[in-house]
C-alpha positions in Angstrom: -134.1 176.4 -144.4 -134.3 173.3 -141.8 -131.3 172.1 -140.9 -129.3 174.7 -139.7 -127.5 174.0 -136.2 -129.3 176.2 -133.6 -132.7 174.5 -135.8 -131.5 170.6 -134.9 -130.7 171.9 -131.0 -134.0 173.7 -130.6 -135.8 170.8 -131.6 -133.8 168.3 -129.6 -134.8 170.3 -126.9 -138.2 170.2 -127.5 -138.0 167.0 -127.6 -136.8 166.4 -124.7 -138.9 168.7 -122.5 -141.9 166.7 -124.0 -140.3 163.2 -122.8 -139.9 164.7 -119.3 -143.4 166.5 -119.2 -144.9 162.9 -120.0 -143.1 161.2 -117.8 -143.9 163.4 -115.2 -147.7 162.6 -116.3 -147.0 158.9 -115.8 -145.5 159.1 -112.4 -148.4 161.6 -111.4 -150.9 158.8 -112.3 -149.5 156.3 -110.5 -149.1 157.8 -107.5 -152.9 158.7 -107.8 -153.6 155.3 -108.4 -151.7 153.9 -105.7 -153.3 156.6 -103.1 -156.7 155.5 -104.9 -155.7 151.9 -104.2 -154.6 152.9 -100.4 -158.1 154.9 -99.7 -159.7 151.7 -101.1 -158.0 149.2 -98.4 -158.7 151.8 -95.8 -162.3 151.7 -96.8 -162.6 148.2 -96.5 -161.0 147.7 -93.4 -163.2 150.3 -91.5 -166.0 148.6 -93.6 -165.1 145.1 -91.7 -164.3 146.7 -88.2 -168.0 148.2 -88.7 -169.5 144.7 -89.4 -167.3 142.7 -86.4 -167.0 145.3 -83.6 -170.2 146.8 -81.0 -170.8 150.1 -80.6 -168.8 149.9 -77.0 -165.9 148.3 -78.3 -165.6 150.3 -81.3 -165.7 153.7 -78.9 -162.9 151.7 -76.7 -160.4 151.2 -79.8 -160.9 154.9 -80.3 -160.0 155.7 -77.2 -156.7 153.8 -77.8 -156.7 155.5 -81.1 -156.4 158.7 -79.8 -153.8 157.9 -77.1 -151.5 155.1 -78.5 -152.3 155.3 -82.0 -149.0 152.6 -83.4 -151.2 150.0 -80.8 -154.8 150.7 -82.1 -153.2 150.1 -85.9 -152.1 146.5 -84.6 -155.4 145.4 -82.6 -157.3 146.5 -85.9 -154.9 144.4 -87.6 -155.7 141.5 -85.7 -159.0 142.1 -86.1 -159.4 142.0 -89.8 -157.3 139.1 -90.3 -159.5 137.0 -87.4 -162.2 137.9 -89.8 -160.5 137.3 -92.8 -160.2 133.5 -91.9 -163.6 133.3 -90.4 -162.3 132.7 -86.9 -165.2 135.8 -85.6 -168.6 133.8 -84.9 -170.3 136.8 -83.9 -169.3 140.5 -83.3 -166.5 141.6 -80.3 -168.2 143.5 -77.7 -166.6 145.6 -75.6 -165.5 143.0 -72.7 -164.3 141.0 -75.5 -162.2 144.3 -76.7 -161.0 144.9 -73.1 -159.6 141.3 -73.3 -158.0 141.4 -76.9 -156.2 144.6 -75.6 -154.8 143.2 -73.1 -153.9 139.9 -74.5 -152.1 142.4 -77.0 -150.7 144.8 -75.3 -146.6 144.8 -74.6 -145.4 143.6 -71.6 -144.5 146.3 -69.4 -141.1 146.1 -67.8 -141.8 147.1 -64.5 -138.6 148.3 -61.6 -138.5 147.0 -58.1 -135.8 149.5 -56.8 -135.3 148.8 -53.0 -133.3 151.2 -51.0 -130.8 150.5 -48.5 
């Protein structure tokens, strides 16, 4: 009974709707495992901003956060790689914060139009 034409087709197109459904599966899981692995960094660099940063200075990079949000991912940056290599004694207040922004900050290019 097996081996008829439209039997060898059906079953080479089981076949390959299985590979692509489990392939699918694969890719699925490593994107879950990557945005598991993300969520985990994220966590640990909050957990380290927690630990070095005051109250005040962690309310003035949220204020920064809200507003220039590219410049707050930087400074927070910065921050975890100071105390990654152990250069943070003690814990930025928010003077120290006010400093480090501005130390950071861009240059702005100001214009001194003069008219004639």
């Amino acid at each position: 009974m097996s081996g008829s034409p439209d039997d060898e087709k059906l079953e080479e197109l089981r076949e390959q709707k299985l590979k692509e459904l489990q392939d699918r599966a694969e890719s699925g899981a490593n994107e879950e495992a990557q945005e598991a692995a993300q969520q985990q960094a994220e966590a640990q660099k909050e957990a380290m901003l927690r630990q070095h940063l005051t109250d005040g200075a962690r309310q003035r990079l949220n204020a920064v956060q809200m507003s220039k949000p590219e410049f707050a991912q930087q400074v927070e940056q910065q921050i975890v790689a100071l105390a990654r290599s152990g250069r943070l004694q003690d814990r930025i207040d928010e003077d120290q914060m006010k400093s480090l922004l501005k130390e950071l900050q861009p240059e702005s290019k100001s214009f001194n139009i003069r008219r004639r």
